[in-house]
MIBA-283166 format. One record per residue (C-alpha): residue in three letters; x, y, z; residue number from 0. Coordinates in Angstrom, 3 decimals. Layout:
<rec rest="ala" xx="X" yy="Y" zz="Z" nr="NUM"/>
...
// end
This chain:
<rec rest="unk" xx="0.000" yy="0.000" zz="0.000" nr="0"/>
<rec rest="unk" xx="1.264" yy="3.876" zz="-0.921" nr="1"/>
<rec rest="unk" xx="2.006" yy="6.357" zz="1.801" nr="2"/>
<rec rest="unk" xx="-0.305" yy="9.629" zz="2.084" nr="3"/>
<rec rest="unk" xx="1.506" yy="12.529" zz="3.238" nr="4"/>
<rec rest="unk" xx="-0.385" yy="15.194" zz="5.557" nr="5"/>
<rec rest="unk" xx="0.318" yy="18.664" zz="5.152" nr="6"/>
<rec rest="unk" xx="2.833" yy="20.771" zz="6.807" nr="7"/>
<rec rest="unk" xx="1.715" yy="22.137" zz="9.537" nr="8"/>
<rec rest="unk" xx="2.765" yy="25.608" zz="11.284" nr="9"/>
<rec rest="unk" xx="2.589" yy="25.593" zz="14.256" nr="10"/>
<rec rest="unk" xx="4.011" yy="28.438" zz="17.345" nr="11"/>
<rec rest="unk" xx="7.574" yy="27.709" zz="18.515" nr="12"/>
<rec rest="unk" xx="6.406" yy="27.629" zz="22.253" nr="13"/>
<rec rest="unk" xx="3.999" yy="24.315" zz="21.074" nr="14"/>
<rec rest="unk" xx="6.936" yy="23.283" zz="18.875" nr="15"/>
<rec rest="unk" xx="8.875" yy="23.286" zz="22.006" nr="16"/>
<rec rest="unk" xx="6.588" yy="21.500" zz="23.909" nr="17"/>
<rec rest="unk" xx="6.006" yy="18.431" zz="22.034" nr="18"/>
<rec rest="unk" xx="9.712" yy="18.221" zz="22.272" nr="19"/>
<rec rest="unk" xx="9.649" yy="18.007" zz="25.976" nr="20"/>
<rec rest="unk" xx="7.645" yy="15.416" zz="25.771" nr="21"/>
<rec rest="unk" xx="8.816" yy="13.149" zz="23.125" nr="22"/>
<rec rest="unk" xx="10.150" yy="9.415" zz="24.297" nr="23"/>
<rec rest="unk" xx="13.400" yy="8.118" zz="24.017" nr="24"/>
<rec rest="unk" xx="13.898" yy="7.242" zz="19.974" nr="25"/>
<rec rest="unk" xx="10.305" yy="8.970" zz="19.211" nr="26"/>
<rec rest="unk" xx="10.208" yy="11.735" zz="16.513" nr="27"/>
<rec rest="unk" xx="8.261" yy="14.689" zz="15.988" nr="28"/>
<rec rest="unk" xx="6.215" yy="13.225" zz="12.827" nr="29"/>
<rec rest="unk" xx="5.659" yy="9.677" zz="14.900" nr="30"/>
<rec rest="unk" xx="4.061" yy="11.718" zz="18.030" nr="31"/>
<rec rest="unk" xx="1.875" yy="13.516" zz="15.340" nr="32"/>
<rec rest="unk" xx="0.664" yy="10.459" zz="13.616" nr="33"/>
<rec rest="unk" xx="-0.226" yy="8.582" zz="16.860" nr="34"/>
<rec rest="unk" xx="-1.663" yy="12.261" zz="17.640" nr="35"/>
<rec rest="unk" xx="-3.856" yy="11.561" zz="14.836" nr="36"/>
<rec rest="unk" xx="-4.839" yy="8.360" zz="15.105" nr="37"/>
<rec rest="unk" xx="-5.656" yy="8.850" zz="18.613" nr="38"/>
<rec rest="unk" xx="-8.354" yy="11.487" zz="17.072" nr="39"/>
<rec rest="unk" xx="-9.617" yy="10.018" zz="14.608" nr="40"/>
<rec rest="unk" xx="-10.243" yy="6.721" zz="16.905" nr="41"/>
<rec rest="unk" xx="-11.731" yy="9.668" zz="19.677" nr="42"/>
<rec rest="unk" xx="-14.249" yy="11.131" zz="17.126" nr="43"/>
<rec rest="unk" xx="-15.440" yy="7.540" zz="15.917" nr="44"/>
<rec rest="unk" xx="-16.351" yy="6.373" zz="18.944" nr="45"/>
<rec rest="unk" xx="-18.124" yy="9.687" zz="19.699" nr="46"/>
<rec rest="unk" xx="-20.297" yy="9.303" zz="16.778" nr="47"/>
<rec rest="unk" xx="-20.972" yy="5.919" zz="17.570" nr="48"/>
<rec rest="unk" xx="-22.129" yy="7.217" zz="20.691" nr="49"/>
<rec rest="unk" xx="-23.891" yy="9.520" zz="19.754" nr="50"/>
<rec rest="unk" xx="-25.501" yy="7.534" zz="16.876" nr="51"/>
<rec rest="unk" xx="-26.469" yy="4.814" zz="19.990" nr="52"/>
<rec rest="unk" xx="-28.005" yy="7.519" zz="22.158" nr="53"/>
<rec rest="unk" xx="-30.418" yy="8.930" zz="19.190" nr="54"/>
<rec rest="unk" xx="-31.291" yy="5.684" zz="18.446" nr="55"/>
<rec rest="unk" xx="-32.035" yy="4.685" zz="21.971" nr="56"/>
<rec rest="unk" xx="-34.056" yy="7.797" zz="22.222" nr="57"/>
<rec rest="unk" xx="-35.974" yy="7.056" zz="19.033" nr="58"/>
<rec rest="unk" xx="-36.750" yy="3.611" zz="20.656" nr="59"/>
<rec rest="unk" xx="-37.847" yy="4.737" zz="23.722" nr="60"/>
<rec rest="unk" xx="-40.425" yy="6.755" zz="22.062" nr="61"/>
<rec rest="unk" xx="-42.057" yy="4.396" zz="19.741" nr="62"/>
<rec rest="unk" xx="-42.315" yy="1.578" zz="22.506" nr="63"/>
<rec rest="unk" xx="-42.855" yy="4.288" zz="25.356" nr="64"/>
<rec rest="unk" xx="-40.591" yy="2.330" zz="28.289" nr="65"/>
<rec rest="unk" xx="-38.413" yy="4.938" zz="29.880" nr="66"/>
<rec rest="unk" xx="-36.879" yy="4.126" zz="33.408" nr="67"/>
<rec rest="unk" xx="-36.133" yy="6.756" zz="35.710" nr="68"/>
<rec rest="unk" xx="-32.524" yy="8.336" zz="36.148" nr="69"/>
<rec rest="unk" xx="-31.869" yy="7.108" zz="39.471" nr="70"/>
<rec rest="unk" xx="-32.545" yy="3.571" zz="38.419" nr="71"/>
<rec rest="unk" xx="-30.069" yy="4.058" zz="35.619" nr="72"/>
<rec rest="unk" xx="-27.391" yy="5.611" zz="37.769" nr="73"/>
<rec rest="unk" xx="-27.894" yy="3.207" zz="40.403" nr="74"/>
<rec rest="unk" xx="-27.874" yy="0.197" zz="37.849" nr="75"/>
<rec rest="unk" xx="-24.382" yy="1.547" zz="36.630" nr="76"/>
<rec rest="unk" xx="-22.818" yy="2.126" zz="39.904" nr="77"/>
<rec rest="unk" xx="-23.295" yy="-1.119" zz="40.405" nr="78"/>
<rec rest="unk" xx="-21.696" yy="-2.314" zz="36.972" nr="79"/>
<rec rest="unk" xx="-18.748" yy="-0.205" zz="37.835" nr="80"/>
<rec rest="unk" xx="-18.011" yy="-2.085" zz="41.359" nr="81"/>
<rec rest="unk" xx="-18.489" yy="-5.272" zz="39.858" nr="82"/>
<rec rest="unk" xx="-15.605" yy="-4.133" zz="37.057" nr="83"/>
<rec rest="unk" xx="-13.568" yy="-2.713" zz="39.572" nr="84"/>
<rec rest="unk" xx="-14.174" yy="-5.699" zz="42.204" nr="85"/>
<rec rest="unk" xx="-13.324" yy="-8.100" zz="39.157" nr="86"/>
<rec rest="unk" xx="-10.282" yy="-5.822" zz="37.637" nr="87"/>
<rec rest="unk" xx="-12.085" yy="-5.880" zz="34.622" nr="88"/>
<rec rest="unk" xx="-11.918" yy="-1.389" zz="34.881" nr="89"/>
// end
C-alpha cells in the first residue's frame, strides 16, 4: 500500500517546544503527530458511535414508550462499575 503525506503544519515555537519536551526516548516529531492523529480520529469515531447509539435509543424509547427513571439508571451503573472494579475488569 502507498504512503499519504499530511500537510505541513505551522505551528508556534512555544507548542513546537513543547512536544519536544515530551517526546520518548527514539520517538520523533512526525511519529508523536501520527499517533496524535490516530488517537483522534479513533476519539471522534467512537463519539459518533455514541452519539448515533443515544439517538437511536431515544428514538426507541419513544415508539415503545418504556423509559426508566434516572436514578434507576445511575444506580444500575454504579453497580456495573463495582463489579468491574471488584473483578479488575476497569
Amino acid at each position: 500500500m502507498k504512503t499519504a503525506t499530511i500537510p505541513s503544519l505551522r505551528v508556534e515555537p512555544q507548542l513546537r517546544q513543547a512536544v519536544e519536551e515530551v517526546l520518548l526516548e527514539g520517538e520523533s516529531i512526525s511519529s508523536f503527530i501520527e499517533a496524535a492523529l490516530r488517537a483522534s480520529v479513533e476519539r471522534r469515531r467512537a463519539q459518533r458511535d455514541f452519539i448515533a447509539r443515544g439517538l437511536a435509543a431515544g428514538e426507541e424509547a419513544r415508539h415503545s414508550g418504556e423509559y426508566y427513571p434516572a436514578d434507576e439508571v445511575h444506580a444500575e451503573l454504579r453497580n456495573m462499575l463495582t463489579a468491574a472494579m471488584e473483578n479488575k475488569q476497569f
